[in-house]
N, CA, C and O atoms as a DFTB+ gen file, in Angstrom:
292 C
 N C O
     1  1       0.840      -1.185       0.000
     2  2       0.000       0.000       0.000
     3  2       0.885       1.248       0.000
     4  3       1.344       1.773       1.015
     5  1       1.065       1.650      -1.225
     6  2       1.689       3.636      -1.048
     7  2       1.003       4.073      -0.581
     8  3       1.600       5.091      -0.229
     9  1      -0.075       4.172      -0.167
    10  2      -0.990       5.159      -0.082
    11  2      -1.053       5.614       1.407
    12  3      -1.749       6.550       1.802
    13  1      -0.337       4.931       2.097
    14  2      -0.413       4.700       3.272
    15  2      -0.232       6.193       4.236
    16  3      -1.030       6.387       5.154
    17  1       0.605       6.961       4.013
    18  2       1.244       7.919       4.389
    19  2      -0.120       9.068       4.207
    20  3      -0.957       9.410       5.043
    21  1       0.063       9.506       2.687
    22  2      -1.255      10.567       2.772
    23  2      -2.463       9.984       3.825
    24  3      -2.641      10.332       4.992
    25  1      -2.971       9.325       3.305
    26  2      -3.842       8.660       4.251
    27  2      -3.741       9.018       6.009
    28  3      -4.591       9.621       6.664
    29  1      -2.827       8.616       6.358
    30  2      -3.044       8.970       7.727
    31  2      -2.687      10.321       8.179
    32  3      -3.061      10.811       9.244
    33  1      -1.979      10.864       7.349
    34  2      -1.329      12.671       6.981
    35  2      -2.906      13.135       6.740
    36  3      -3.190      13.612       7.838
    37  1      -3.726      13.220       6.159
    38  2      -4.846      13.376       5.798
    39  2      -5.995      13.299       6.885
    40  3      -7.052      13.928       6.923
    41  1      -5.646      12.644       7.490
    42  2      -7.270      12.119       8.422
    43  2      -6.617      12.949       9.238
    44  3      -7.284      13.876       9.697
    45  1      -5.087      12.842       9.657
    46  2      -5.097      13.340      11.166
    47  2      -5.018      15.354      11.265
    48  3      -5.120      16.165      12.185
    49  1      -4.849      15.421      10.179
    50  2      -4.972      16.831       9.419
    51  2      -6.493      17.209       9.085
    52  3      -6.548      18.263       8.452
    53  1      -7.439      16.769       9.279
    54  2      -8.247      17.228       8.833
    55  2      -9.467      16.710      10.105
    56  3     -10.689      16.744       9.961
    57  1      -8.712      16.244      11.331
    58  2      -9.155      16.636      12.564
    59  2      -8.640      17.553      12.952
    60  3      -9.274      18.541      13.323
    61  1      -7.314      17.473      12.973
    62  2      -6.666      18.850      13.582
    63  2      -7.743      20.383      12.911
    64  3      -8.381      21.174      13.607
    65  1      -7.651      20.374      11.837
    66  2      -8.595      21.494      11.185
    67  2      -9.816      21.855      11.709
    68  3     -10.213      23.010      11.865
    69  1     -10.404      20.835      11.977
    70  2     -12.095      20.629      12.490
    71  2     -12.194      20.989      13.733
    72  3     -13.152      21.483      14.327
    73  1     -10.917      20.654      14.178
    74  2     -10.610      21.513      15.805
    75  2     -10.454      22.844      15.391
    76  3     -11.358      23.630      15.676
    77  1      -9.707      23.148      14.920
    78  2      -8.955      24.726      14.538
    79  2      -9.851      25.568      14.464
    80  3      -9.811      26.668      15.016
    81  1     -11.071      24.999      13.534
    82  2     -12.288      25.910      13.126
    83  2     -13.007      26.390      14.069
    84  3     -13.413      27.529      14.300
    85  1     -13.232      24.480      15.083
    86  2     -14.253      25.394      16.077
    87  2     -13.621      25.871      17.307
    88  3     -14.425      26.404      18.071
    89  1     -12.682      25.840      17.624
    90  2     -11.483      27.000      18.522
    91  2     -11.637      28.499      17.926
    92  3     -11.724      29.500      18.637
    93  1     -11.649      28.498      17.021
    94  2     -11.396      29.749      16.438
    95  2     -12.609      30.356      16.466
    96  3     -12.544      31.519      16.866
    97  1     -14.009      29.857      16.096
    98  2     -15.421      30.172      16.451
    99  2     -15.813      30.690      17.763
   100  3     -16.493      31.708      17.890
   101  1     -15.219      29.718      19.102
   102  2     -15.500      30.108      20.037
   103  2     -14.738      31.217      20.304
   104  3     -15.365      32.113      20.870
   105  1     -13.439      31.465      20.045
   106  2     -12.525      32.950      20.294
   107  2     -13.227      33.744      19.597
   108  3     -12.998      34.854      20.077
   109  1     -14.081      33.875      18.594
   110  2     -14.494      34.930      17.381
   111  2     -12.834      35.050      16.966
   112  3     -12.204      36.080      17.208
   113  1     -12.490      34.389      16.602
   114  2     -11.286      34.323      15.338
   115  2     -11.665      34.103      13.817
   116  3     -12.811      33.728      13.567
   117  1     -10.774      34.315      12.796
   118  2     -10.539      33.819      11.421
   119  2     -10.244      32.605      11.763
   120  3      -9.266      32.327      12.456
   121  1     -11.447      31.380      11.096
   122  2     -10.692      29.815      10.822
   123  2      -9.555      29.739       9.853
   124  3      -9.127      28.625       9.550
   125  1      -9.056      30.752       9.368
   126  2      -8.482      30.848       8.001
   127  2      -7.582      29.398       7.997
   128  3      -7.592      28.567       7.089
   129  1      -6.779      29.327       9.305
   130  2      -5.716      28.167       9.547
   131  2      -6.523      26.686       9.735
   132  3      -6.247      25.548       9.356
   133  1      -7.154      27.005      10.164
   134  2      -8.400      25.494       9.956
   135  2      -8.779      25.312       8.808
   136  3      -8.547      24.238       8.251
   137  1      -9.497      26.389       8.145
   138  2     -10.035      26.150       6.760
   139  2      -9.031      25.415       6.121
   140  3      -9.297      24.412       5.460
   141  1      -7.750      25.898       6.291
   142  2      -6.817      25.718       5.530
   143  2      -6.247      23.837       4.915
   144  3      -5.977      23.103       3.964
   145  1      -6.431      24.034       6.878
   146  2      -5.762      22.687       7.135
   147  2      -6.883      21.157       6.469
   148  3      -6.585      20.039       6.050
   149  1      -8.213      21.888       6.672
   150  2      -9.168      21.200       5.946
   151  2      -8.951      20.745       4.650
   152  3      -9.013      19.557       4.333
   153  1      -8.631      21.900       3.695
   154  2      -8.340      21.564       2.369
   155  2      -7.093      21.067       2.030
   156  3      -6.861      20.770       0.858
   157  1      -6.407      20.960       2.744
   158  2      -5.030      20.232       2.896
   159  2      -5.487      19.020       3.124
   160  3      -5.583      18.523       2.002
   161  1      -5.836      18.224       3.926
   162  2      -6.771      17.257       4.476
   163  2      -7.538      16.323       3.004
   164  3      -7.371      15.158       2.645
   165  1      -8.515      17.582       2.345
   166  2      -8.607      17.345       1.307
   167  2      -7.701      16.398       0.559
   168  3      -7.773      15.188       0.343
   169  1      -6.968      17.176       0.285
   170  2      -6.209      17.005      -1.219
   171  2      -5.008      15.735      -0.736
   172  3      -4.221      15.389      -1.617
   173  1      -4.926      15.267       0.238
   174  2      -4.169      14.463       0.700
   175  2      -4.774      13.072       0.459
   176  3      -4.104      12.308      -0.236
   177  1      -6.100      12.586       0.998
   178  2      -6.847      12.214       0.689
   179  2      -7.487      11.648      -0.263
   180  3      -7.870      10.490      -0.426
   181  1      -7.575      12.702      -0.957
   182  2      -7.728      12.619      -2.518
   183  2      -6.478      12.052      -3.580
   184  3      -6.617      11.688      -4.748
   185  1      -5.313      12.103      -2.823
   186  2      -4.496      11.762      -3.709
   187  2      -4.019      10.395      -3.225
   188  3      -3.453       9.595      -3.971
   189  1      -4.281      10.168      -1.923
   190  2      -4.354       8.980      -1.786
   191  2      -5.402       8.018      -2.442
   192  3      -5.300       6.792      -2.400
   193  1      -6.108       8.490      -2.864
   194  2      -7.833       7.765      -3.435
   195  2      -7.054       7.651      -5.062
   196  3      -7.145       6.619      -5.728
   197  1      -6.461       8.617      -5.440
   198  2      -5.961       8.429      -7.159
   199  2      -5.114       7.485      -7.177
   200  3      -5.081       6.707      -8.130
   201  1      -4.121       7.358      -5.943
   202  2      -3.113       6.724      -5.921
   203  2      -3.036       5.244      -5.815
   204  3      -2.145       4.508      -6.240
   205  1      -4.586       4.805      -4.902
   206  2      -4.798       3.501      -4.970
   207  2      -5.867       2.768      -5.934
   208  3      -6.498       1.718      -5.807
   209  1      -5.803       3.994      -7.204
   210  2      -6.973       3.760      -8.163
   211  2      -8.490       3.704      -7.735
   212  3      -9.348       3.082      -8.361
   213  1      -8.636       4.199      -6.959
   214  2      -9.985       4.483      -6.575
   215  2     -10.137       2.827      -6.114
   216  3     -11.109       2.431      -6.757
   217  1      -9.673       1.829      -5.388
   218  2     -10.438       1.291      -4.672
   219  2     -10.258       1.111      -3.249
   220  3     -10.437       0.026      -2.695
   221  1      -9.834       2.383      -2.534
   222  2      -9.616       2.983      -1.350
   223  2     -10.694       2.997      -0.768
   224  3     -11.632       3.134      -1.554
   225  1     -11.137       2.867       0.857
   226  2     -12.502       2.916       1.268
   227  2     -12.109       3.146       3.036
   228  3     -11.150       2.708       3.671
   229  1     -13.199       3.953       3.457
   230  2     -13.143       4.014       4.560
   231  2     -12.401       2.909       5.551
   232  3     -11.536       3.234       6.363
   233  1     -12.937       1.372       5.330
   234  2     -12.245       0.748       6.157
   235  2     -10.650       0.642       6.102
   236  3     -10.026      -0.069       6.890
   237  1     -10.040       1.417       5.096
   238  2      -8.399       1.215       4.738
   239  2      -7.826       2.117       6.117
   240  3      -6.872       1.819       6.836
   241  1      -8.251       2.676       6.168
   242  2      -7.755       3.885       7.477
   243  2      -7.409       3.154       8.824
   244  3      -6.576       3.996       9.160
   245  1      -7.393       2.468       9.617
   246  2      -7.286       1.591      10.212
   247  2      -5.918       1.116      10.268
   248  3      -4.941       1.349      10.980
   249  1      -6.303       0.009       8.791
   250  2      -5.238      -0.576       8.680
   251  2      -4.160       0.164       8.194
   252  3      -3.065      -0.272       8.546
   253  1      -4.153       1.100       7.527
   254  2      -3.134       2.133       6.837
   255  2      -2.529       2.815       8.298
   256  3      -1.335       3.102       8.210
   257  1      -3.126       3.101       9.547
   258  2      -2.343       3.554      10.746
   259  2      -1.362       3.148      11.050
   260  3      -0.270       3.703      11.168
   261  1      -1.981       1.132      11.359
   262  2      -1.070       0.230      11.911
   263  2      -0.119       0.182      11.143
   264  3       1.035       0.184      11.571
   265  1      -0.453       0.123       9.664
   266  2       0.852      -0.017       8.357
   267  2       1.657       1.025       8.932
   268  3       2.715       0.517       9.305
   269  1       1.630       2.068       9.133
   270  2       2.523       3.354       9.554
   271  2       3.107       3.124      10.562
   272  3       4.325       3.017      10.413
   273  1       2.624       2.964      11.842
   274  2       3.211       3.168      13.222
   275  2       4.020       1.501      12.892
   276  3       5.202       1.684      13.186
   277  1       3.890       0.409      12.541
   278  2       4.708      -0.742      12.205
   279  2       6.023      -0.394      11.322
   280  3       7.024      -1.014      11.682
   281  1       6.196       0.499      10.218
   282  2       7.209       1.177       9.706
   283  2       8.074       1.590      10.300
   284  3       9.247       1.436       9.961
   285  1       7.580       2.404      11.643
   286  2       8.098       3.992      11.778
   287  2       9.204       3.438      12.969
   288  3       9.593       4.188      13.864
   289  1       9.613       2.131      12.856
   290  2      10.850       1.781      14.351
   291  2      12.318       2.555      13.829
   292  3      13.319       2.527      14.546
């Protein structure tokens, strides 16, 4: 699995964002850095989805973690 990396770069980026936004709501801030991180999130995602020819699916996320943190000794 290449895909492995965006994938979890992606999900964990695009919580971080979803936080950012509503931190920034409750301060009355610009999400600008959330928004941001969202569409980053996006496109990570997405290129993980091109990358595994579109038969990528929610349940890959999971296993694409463990694939990572098993790499990363």
């Amino acid at each position: 699995m290449d895909y492995d990396y965006q994938l979890v770069g992606g999900t964990l980026l695009g919580v971080f964002g979803i936080v950012a936004i509503a931190n920034a709501m409750v301060e009355r801030r610009s999400p600008l850095l959330g928004v941001t991180g969202v569409l980053l999130a996006c496109g990570l995602i997405g290129w993980a989805w091109l990358v595994s020819g579109g038969a990528m699916s929610w349940r890959d996320i999971p296993d694409a973690v463990y694939s990572v943190i098993g790499r990363w000794n």
